[in-house]
C-alpha positions in Angstrom: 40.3 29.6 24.1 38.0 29.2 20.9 38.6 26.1 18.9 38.0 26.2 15.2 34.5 23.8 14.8 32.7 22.6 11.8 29.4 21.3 12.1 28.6 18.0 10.9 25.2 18.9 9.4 23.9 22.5 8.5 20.4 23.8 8.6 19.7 22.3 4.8 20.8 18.7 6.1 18.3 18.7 8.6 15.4 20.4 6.9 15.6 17.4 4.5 16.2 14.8 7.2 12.7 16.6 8.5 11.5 16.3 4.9 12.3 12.2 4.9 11.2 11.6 7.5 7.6 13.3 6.9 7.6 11.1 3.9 8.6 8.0 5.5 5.4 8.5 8.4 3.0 9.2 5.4 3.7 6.0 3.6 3.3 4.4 7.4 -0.1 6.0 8.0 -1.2 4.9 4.7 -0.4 1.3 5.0 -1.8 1.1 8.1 -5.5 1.1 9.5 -8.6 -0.8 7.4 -10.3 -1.8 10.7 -13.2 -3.8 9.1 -16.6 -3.5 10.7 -17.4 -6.7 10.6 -14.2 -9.3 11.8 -15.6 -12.2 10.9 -15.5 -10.8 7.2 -12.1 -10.5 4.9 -12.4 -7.5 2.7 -9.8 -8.6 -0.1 -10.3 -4.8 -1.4 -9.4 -3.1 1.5 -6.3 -5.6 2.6 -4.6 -5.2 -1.5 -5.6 -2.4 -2.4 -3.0 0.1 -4.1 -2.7 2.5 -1.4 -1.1 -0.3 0.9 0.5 -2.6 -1.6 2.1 -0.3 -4.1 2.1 3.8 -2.8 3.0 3.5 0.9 6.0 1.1 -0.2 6.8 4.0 -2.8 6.7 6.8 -0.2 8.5 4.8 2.4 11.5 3.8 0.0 11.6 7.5 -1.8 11.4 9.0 2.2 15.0 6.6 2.8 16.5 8.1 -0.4 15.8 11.4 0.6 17.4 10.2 4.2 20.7 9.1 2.5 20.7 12.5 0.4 20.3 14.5 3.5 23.0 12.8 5.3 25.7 12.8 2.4 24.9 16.1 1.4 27.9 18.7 2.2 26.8 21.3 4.4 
């Protein structure tokens, strides 16, 4: 006996749930790291710069919109 079955998600849904999530791990990676050589030393420069403060933030927020548009988007 077959029974008539819809998926939840289609093949689009989780190509951008792939695409999010990419997005989300590239804003990770960029905020992390900046290892200084010297620990006894605080490198303002490396700590605030714009790559941690302002685009990782950017891609990690932008990488949860794309998250919510994958899941409500019809299949």
């Amino acid at each position: 006996m077959e029974k008539n079955r819809s998926e939840l998600f289609g093949k689009s849904n989780f190509l951008w749930m792939g695409i999010g999530i990419a997005i989300i791990l590239i804003g990770f990676l960029l905020m992390a790291g900046g290892k200084s050589t010297d620990p006894n030393v605080f490198s303002e420069n490396e700590v605030y710069s714009f790559q941690r403060i302002t685009l990782a933030p950017i891609l990690i927020i932008t990488g949860l919109i794309v998250e919510v548009y994958a899941i409500m988007k019809k299949a």
